[in-house]
C-alpha positions in Angstrom: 94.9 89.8 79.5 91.6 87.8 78.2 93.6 85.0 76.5 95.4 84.1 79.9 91.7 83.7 81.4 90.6 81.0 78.9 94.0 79.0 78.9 91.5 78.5 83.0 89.3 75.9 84.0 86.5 77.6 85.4 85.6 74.9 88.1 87.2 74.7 91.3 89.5 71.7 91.6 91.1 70.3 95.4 94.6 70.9 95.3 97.6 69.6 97.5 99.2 72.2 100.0 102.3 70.6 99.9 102.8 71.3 96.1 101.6 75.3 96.6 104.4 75.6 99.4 107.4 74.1 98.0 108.3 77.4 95.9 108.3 79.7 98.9 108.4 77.0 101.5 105.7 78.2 103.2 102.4 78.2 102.5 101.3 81.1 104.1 104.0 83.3 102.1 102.7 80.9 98.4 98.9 81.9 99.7 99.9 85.6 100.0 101.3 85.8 96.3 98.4 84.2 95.0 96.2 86.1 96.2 98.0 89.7 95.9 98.3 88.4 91.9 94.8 87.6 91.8 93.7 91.5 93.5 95.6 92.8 90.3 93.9 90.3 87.9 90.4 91.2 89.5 91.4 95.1 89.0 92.6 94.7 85.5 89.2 93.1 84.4 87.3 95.4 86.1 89.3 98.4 84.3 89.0 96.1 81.0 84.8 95.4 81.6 84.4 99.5 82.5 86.3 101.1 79.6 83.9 98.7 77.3 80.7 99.5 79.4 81.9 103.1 79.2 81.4 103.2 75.5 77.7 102.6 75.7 77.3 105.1 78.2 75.2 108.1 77.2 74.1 111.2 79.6 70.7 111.2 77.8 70.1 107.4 78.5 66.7 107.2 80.1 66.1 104.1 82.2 63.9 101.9 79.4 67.0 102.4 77.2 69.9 101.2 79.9 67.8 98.1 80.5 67.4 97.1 76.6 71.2 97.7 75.4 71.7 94.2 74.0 75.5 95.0 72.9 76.1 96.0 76.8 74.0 92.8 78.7 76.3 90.4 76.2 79.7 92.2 77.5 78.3 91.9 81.0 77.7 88.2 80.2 80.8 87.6 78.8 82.5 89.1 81.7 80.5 86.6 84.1 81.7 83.6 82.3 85.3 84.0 82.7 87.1 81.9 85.7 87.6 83.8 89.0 91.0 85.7 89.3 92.1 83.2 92.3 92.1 80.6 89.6 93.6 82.2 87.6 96.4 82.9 90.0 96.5 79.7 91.5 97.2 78.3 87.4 100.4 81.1 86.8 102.0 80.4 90.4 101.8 76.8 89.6 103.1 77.6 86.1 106.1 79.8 87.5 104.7 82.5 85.6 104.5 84.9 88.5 107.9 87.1 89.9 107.9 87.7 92.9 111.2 88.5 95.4 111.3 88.1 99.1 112.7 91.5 100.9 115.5 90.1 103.1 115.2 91.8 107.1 118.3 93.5 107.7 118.5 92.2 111.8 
C-alpha cells in the first residue's frame, strides 16, 4: 500500500473537470469513485498506522513513558507526511488503475 502513496505529490494541484468526467461521463458519478476509493485508502492506512502503533502498546505504560516513545512519535510522523488519500485517488482514476462497474436499472 505505502509504495502507491509516494509514486503522490503531496500538494494540491487545480485540475480540469472535463478531463475527471470523460471516463464516466459525468462528473458527479467520476467524483463518487474517487472519493469511495479514497474512504478505503484512508481505512487501509489507518489499519496499517494502528497494527504498528499497537506494537508499542503496553498495559503497564504510565503516562511519562507514552509521551517519550521515540520509535512510536517517528511512525506517527511518518504517517503525517504521506499525501491525503483523495490524492491519491484522484492519481489512480486518472491512471485507470481503479475498477469500477456501473449497476444497469432494470426499468
Amino acid at each position: 500500500m505505502e509504495k502507491n502513496l509516494n509514486k503522490v505529490a503531496g500538494n494540491t494541484v487545480t485540475r480540469n473537470l472535463s478531463d475527471l468526467a470523460e471516463p464516466t461521463g459525468n462528473i458527479y458519478e467520476s467524483v463518487m469513485i474517487i472519493a469511495k476509493r479514497s474512504n478505503q485508502i484512508a481505512a487501509d492506512v489507518k489499519q496499517e498506522l494502528s497494527a504498528k502503533l499497537e506494537e508499542f502498546s503496553s498495559f503497564a505504560d504510565t503516562l511519562e513513558e507514552t509521551f517519550e516513545n521515540r520509535e512510536q512519535i517517528e511512525i506517527s510522523r511518518h504517517y503525517e507526511k504521506l499525501p491525503k488519500p483523495t490524492l491519491v485517488a484522484i492519481k489512480e482514476f486518472q491512471e485507470n488503475e481503479i475498477y469500477y462497474r456501473k449497476v444497469e436499472s432494470k426499468a
